[in-house]
C-alpha positions in Angstrom: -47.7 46.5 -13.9 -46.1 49.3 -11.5 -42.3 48.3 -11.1 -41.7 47.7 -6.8 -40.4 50.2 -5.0 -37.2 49.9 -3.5 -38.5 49.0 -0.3 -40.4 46.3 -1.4 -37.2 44.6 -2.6 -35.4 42.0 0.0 -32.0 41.7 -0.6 -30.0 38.7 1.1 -28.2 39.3 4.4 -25.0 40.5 4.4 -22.2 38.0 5.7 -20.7 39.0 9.0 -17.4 39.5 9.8 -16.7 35.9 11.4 -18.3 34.6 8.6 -16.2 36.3 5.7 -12.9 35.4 7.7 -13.8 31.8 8.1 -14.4 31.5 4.4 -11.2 33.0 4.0 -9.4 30.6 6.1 -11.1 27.8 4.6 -10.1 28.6 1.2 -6.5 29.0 2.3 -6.5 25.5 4.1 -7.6 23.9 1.1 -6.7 20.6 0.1 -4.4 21.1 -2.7 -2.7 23.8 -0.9 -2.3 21.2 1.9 -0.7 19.0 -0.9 1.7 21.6 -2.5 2.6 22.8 1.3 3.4 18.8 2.2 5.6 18.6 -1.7 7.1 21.6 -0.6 8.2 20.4 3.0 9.0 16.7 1.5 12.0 18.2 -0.5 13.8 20.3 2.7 13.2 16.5 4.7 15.0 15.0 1.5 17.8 17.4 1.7 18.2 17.1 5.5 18.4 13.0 4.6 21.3 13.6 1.8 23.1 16.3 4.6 23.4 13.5 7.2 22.7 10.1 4.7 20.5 8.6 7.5 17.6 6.6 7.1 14.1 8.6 7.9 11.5 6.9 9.9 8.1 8.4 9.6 6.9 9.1 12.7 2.8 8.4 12.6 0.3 9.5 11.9 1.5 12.9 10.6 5.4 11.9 9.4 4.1 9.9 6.7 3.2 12.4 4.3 6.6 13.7 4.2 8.4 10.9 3.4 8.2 8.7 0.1 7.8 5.2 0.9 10.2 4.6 -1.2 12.9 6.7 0.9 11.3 5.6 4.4 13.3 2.8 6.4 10.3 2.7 8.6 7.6 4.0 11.2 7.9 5.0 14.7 4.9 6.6 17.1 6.6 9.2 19.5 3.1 11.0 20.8 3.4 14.5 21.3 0.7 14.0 24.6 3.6 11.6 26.0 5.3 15.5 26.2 2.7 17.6 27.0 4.1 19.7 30.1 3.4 17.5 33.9 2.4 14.4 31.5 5.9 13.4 30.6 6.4 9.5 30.2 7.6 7.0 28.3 5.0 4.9 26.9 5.1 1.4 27.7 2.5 0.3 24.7 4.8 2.3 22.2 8.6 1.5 22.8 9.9 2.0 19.8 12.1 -0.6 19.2 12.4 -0.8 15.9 14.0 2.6 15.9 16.8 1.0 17.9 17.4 -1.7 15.3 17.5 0.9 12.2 20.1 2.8 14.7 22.1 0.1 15.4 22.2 -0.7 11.6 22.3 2.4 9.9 24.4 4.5 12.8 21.4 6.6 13.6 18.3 7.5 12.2 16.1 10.5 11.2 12.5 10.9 12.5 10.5 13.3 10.7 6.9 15.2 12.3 5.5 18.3 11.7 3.3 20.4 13.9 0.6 23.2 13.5 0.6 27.3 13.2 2.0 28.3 16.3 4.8 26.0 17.4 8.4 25.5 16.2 8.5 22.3 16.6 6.3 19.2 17.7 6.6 18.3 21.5 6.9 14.8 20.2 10.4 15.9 18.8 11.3 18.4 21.6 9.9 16.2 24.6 9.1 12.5 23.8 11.9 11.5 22.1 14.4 12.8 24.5 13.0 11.3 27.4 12.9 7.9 25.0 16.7 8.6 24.7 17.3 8.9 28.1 15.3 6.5 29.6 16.4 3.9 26.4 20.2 4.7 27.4 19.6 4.3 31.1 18.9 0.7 30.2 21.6 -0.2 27.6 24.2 1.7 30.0 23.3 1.3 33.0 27.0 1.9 34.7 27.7 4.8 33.0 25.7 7.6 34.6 27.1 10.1 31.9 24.9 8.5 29.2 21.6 8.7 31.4 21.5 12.6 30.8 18.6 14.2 29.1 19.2 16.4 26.3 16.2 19.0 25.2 15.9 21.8 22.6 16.5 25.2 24.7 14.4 26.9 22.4 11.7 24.4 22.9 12.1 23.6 27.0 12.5 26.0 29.4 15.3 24.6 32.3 12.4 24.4 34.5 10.5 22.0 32.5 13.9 20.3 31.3 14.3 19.8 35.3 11.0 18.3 35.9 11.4 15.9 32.8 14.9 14.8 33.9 13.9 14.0 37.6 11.1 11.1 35.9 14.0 9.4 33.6 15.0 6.7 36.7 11.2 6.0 37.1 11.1 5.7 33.0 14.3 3.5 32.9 13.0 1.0 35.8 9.6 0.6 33.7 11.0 -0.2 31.0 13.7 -2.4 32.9 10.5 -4.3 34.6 9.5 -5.7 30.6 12.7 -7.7 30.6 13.1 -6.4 27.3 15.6 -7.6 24.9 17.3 -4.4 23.2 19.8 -4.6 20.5 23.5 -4.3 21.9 24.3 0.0 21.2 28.4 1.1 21.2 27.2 4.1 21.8 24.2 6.2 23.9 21.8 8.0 21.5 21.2 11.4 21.4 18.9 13.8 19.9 19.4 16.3 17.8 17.5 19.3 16.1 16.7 20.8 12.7 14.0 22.8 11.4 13.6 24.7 8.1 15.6 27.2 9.8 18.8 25.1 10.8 22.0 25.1 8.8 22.6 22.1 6.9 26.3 20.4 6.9 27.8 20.7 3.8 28.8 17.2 4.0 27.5 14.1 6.2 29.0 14.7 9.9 30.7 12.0 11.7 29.3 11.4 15.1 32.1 9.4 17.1 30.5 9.7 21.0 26.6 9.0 20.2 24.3 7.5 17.9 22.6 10.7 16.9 18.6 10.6 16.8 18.0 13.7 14.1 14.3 15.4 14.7 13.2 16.8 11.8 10.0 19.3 11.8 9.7 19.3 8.1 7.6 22.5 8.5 8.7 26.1 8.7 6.5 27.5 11.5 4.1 31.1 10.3 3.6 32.6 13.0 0.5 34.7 11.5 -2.9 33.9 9.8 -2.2 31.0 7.0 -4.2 33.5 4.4 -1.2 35.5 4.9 1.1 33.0 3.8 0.5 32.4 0.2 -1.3 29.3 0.1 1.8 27.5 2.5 0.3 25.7 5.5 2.7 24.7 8.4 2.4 20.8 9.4 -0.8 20.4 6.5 -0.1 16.4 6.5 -1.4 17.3 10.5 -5.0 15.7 11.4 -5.1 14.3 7.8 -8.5 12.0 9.2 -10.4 15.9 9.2 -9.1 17.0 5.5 -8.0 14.1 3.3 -11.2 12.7 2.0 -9.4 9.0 1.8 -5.8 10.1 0.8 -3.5 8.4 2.1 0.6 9.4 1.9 1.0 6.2 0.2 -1.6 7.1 -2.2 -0.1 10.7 -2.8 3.3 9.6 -3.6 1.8 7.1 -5.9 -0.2 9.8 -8.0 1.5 12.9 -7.0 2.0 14.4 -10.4 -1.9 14.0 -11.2 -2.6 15.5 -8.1 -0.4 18.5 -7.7 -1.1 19.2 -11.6 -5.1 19.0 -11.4 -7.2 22.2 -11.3 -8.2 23.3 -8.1 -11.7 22.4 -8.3 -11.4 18.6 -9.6 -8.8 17.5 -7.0 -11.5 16.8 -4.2 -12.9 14.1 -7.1 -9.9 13.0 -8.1 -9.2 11.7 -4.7 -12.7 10.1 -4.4 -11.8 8.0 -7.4 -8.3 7.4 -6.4 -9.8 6.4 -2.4 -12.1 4.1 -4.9 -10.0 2.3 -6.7 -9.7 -1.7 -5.0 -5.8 -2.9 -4.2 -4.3 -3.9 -7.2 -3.8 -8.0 -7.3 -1.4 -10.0 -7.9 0.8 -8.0 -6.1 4.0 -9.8 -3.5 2.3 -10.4 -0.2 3.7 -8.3 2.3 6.1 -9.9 4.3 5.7 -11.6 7.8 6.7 -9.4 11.0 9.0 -11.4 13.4 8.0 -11.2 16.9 11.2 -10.6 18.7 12.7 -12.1 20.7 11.4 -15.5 19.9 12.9 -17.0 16.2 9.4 -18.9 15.3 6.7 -16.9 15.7 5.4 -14.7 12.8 2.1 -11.9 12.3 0.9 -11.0 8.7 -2.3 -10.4 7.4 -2.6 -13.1 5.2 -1.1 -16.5 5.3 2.4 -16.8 3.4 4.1 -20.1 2.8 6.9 -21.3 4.1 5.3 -21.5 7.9 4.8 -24.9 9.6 1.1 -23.9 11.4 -0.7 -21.1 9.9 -3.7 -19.5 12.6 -5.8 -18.2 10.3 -9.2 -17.6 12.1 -11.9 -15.5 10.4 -12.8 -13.1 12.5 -15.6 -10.3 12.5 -15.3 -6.7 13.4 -17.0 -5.6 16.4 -18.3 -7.4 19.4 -19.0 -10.2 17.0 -15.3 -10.2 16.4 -14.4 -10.2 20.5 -16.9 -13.4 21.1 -15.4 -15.0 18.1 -11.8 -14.5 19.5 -12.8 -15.7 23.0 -14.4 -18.8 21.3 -10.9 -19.3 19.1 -8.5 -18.9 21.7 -10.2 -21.6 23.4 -9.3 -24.1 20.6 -5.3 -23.1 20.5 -4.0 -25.8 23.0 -5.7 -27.9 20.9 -3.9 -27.1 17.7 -0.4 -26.1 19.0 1.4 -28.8 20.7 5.0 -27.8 22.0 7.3 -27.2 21.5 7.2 -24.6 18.5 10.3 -25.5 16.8 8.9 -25.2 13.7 7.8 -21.4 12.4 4.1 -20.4 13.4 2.1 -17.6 11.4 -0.8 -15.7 13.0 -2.7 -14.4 9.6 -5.2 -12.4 10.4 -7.1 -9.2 8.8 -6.6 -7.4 11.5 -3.5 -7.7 12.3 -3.0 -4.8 14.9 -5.9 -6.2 17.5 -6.9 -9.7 16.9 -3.9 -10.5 15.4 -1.7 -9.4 18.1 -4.2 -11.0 20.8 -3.9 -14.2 19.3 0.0 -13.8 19.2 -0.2 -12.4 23.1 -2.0 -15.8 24.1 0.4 -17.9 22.2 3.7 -16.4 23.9 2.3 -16.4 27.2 1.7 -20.3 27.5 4.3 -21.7 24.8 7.1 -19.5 24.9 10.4 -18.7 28.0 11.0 -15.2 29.2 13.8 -15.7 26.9 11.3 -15.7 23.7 12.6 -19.4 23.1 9.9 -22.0 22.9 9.0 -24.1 25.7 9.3 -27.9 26.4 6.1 -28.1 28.2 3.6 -25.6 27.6 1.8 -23.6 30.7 -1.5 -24.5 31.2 -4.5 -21.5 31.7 -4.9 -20.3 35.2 -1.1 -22.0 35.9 0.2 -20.2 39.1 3.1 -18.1 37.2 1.2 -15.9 35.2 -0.7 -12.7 36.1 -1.2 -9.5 34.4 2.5 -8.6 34.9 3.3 -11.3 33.0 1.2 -10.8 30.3 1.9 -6.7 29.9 6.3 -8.0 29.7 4.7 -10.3 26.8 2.5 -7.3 25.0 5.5 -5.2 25.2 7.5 -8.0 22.3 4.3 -6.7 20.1 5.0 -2.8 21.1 6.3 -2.4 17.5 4.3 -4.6 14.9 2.6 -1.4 13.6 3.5 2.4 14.6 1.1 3.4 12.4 -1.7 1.8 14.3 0.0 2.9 17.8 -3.1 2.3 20.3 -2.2 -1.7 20.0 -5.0 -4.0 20.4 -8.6 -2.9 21.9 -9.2 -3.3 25.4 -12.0 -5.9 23.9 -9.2 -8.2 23.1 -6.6 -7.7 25.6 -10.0 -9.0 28.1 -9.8 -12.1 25.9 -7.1 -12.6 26.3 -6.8 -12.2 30.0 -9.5 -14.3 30.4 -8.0 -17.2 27.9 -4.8 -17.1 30.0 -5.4 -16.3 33.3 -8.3 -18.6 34.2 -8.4 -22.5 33.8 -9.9 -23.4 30.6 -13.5 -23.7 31.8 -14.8 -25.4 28.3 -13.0 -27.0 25.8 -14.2 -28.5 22.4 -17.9 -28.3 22.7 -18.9 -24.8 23.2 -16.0 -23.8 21.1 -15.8 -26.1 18.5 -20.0 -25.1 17.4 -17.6 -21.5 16.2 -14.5 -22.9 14.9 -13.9 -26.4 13.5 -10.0 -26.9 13.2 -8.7 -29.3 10.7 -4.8 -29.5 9.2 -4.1 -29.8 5.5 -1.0 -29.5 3.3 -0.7 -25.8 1.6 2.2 -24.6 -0.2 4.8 -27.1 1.0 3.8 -26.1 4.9 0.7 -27.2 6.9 -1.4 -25.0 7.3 -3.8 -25.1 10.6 -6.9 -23.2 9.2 -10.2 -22.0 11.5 -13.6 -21.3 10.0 
């Protein structure tokens, strides 16, 4: 048989340019060096803890990674879009409060983010939280024009832009001031402060005698070339972790970091598909019921706990199946709550961030005061005094039950629940009762109110 001759032979294509350099950049932002770069940043966020021995929040959805949850006092959702430049606000459906109690505890606090190639810092640190300071001490001082003044990062805000920010801190402070919010008491106005991998660190924890300082940390040092040039290091890697984590979670990675920073490159990806795999542990202690400030009865977990007079435990679907199945149970609650609630009340649901906060919405519009204290006489649906104004100064109590979440409950819901409380109750027991039957029995020493 004659051999072919060389033009007879088809080679493969060569790869283009583009295509070689995204390869390259692939390989560089590779999961485990996303994992050793989010280690590496973890330790200067540990050190800048220890420098100022202030409790770090995590501020979602990126903070997370950065922080073990054994170190982390808590969450918080500053958005960096709440800072992008002519969109500056202070979110009413994030407020934060919980940062304001670990301040008022701890002194201060420390809220950790990271950000992308490009950027020093995230303009969540640079731009949301200062305008959250400002506007935050505005209301807690409101004689003492001195503490209203916005503080920014020079090297992050230009004076113009400072300007423009500081001119929409009134507007920010009365829209707040229209929640009727109750904010723990403050000595002193908080301020915000700045440190990045390339900040000096006090050699010892600084006393801070005229503010409660608010310490942003970018836990990243920021490359300001390609990240193949960096080694394998990937500024803000714990960034956008829904596109590259595969089911990790930071809870997960703290939990098996040593397996996972120690695994060969090409058996992590499957490593993390069994560890994603694995079900919850049982038998574990039930995580404990959230207050809902201000009241002192009503509680939101996703399971029900004892120690709670009336448990609302619906089952409810995902979906549109879930929303009917809401509309249908919020229906039945004047039936099952009589006033006033004295005694503690649980909503235990799944989903705890959108049904669960619904059904808790509904229940302090008609049984509990502006005051958060329960009511002698519960307001009927449709009753004269409420309107949506009403119900958005109730939502904003639930602002906080879960930064990580940080959208609060779907627009599905909050329309059930608009239409539970602001109309008259246009059926009762027949229609609602063929989707819930509601009996009482005795569970755990407390009655427990259960839907099914």
């Amino acid at each position: 048989m004659t051999a072919p001759a060389l033009a007879d032979l088809i080679f493969p294509p060569a790869p283009s340019l583009s295509d070689t350099l995204a390869s390259v950049r692939r390989s560089a932002l590779s999961i485990p060096n996303r994992l050793r770069s989010i280690h590496h940043d973890a330790a200067f966020v540990a050190a800048v803890a220890d420098a100022y021995a202030l409790p770090p929040l995590a501020n979602e959805r990126c903070g997370g990674w950065y922080v073990p949850p054994e170190r982390r006092k808590g969450g918080c959702y500053f958005k960096s879009t709440d800072g992008h430049a002519g969109e500056w606000a202070v979110s009413l459906s994030r407020l934060n409060l919980g940062v304001l109690e670990v301040v008022r505890e701890a002194g201060g606090c420390i809220v950790v983010d990271s950000t992308r190639r490009g950027k020093s810092m995230p303009d969540a640190l640079s731009k949301t939280v200062p305008l959250w300071c400002a506007a935050i001490n505005a209301l807690l001082f409101p004689d003492t024009p001195a503490h209203h003044i916005l503080h920014t990062p020079p090297q992050a805000v230009s004076p113009s832009e400072h300007a423009q920010m500081a001119a929409r801190v009134p507007a920010s402070s009365a829209a707040l001031r229209a929640l009727s919010l109750r904010l723990p008491p403050l000595s002193r106005p908080l301020r915000p402060l700045w440190v990045t991998p390339d900040s000096p660190l006090p050699p010892s924890p600084p006393t801070f005698d005229a503010f409660h300082p608010v310490v942003c940390v970018t836990a990243s040092r920021r490359v300001r070339g390609a990240e193949a040039s960096e080694g394998g290091y990937i500024q803000g890697a714990g960034d956008d972790s829904e596109a590259w984590a595969r089911g990790l979670t930071p809870e997960v990675f703290w939990a098996h970091r040593p397996a996972l920073l120690g695994a060969p490159e090409a058996e992590v990806e499957a490593l993390i598909a069994s560890l994603a795999a694995r079900p919850v542990p049982s038998g574990l202690t039930p995580a404990p019921a959230v207050p809902i400030r201000p009241t002192t009865t009503l509680f939101l977990s996703s399971s029900p706990l004892p120690g709670h007079a009336t448990v609302l435990a619906p089952s409810l679907p995902a979906g549109k199946l879930g929303s009917r199945a809401l509309r249908a149970y919020l229906q039945t609650l004047p039936s099952v709550l009589t006033a006033p609630l004295s005694s503690p009340v649980l909503v235990a649901v799944a989903d705890v961030a959108d049904h669960g906060v619904g059904i808790a919405l509904a229940v302090l519009c008609l049984w509990y005061d502006e005051g958060g204290e329960p009511m002698g006489v519960a307001l009927r649906p449709g009753d004269g005094r409420l309107d949506k104004g009403f119900v958005k100064r109730r939502l904003a109590w639930l602002g906080n039950i879960d930064p990580a979440n940080g959208k609060g409950p779907s627009r599905a819901t909050l329309l059930a629940v608009h239409s539970f409380v602001l109309s008259p109750v246009a059926r009762r027991g027949s229609d609602a009762s063929r989707e819930f039957s509601t009996s009482i029995r005795p569970t755990d020493g407390c009655v427990q109110r259960n839907t099914h």
